[in-house]
C-alpha positions in Angstrom: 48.3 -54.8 11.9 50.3 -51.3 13.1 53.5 -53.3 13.3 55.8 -54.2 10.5 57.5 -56.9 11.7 54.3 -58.7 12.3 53.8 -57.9 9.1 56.7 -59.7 7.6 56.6 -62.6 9.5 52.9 -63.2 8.7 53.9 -62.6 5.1 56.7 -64.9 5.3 54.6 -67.6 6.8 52.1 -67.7 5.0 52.5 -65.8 1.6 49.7 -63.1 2.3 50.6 -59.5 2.6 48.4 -58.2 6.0 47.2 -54.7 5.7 48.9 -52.4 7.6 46.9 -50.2 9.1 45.1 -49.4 12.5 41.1 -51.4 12.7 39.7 -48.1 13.1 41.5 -46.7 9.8 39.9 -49.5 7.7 36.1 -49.7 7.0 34.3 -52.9 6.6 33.9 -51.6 3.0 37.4 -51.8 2.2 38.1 -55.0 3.8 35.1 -56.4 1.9 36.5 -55.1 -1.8 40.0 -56.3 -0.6 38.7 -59.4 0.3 36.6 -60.2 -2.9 34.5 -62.6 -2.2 32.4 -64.5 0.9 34.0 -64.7 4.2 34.1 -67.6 6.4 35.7 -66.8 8.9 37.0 -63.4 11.2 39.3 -64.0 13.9 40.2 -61.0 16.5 41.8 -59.9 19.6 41.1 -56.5 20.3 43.9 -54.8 22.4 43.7 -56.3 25.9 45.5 -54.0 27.7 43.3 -52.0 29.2 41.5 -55.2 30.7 44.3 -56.7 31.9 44.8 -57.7 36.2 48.3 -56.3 35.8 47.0 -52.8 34.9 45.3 -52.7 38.7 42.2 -51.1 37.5 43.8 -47.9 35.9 43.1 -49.3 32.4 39.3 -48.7 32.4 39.9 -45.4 30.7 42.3 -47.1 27.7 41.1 -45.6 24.8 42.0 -49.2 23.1 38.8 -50.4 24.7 36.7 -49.0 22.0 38.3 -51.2 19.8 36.2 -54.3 20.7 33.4 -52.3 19.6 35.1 -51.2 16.3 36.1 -55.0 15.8 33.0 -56.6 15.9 31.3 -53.8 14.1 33.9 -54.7 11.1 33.2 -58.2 11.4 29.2 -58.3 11.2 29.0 -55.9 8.5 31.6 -58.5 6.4 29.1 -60.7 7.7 31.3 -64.4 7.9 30.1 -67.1 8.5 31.7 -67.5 11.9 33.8 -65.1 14.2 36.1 -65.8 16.9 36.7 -63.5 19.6 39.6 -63.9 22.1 40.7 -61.8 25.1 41.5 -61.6 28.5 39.5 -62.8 31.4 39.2 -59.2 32.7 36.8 -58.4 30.0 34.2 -60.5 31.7 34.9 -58.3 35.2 33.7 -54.4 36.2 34.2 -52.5 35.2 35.5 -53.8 32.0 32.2 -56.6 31.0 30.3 -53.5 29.7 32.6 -53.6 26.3 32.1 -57.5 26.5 28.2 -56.9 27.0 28.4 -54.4 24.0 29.9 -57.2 21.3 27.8 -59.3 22.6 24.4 -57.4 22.0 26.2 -56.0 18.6 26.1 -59.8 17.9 22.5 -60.7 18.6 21.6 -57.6 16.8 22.8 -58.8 13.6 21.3 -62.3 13.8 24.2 -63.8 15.4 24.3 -66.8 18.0 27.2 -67.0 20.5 28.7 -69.4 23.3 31.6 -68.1 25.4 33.8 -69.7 27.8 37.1 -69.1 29.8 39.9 -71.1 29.2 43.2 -72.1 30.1 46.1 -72.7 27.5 47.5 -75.3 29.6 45.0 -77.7 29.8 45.9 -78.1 25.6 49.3 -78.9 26.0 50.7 -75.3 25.9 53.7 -75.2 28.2 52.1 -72.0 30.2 49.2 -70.6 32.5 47.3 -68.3 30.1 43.8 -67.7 30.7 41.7 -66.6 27.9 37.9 -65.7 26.9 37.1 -67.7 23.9 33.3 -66.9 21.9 32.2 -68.5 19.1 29.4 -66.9 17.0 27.7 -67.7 13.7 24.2 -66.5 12.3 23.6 -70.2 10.8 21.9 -72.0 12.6 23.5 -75.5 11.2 27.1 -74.0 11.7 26.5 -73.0 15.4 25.3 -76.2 16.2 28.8 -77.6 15.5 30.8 -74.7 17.1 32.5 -76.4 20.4 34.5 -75.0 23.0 37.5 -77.4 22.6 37.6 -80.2 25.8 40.7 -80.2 27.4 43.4 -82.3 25.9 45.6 -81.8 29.7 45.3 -81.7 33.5 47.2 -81.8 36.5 50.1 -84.4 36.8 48.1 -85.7 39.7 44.7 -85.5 38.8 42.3 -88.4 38.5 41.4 -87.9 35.1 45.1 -87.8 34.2 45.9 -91.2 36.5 43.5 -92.8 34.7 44.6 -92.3 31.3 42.0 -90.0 29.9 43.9 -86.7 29.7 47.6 -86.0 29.3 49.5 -84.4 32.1 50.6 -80.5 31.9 53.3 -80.1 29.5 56.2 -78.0 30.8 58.7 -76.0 29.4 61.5 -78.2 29.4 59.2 -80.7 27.3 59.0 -78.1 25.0 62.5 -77.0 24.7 64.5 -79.5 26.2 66.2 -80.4 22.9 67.3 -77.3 22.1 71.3 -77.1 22.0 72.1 -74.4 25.1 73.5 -71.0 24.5 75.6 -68.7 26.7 74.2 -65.1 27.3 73.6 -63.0 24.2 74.2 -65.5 22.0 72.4 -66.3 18.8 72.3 -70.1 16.9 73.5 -70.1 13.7 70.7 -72.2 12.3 67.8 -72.7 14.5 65.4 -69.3 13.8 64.8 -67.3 16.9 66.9 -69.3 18.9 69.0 -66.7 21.1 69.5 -65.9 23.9 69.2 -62.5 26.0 72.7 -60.6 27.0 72.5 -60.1 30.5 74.7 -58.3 33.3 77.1 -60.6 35.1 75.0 -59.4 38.2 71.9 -60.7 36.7 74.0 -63.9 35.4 75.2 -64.6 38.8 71.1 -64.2 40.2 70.2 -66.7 38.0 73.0 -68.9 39.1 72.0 -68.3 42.4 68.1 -70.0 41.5 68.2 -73.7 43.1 67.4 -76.4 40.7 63.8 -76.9 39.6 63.3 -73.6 41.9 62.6 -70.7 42.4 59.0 -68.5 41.6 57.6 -64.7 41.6 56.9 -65.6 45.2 59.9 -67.5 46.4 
């Protein structure tokens, strides 16, 4: 990773110093001496931004597109046992699915298998919309054979698989956070990590007063 707080936090979490670099910086040959020894796994997410709706199609020339190439050229030559590749849906759209279309012949090319599939972090109990392209690739043949796309775990409050007991209903935010003591604007809690809250204008203050209860949307 390019960012050093990232960096930190993923050291302080879990007691491994990341290399901080950019992908393209780093050859698989380095990685594989850093690594020192076989991989099982590679796990990426190329930049998304230039595939992103929100961009309105002026991120087709993002020069962070090539990364998906550069990633998954990284990842065969460490050759692992399985990689994970996650991005946004937009990939799989023009005139973005041609850098999809690349990773996935790079995979095939180097004796990989792959199964791909869109999903939604809601229906597994995140507290938020997020669609995501999930693929799942290994070059043995025993390994693929057990690599799933995960069922949902959630649905719709009012769905019938929900009614009848076989999935959870959508979690929301206030299941999530509910517990958390409230904080006035700008203010930070002494104990709990990352709990703060953002200072805002009293114009903005007075807007979000303004929100009914349970109400309010981008759209209304």
């Amino acid at each position: 990773d390019v960012d050093p707080d990232c960096c930190t936090t993923y050291h302080a979490n879990l007691g491994l110093t990341p290399i901080m670099a950019k992908i393209e910086d780093v050859t698989a040959e380095y990685l594989a001496e850093a690594i020192d020894g076989a991989v099982d796994v590679v796990i990426g997410c190329p930049p998304c931004q230039g595939f992103t709706r929100m961009r309105n199609g002026s991120g087709k020339s993002d020069p962070r597109n090539n990364l998906v190439e550069v990633f998954v050229d990284r990842a065969v030559k460490l050759k692992p046992r399985i990689i994970v590749f996650e991005n946004v849906p937009g990939i799989l759209k023009e005139p973005h699915r041609i850098f999809f279309e690349r990773l996935c012949n790079r995979l095939r090319l180097a004796g990989y298998r792959y199964k791909y599939a869109l999903l939604d972090a809601v229906n597994y109990g995140v507290p938020q919309f997020r669609k995501r392209v999930i693929l799942l690739a290994s070059w043995e043949p025993e390994v693929f054979s057990r690599l799933n796309i995960p069922e949902p775990t959630h649905d719709r409050p009012d769905s019938l698989e929900v009614r009848k007991g076989l999935l959870r209903p959508w979690r929301t935010v206030r299941d999530a956070i509910a517990d958390l003591p409230p904080l006035e604007s700008g203010e930070e809690h002494p104990s709990i990590p990352n709990h703060k809250a953002r200072k805002h204008t009293p114009r903005v203050l007075k807007l979000i007063k303004s929100i009914p209860r349970d109400g309010g949307s981008r759209r209304h």
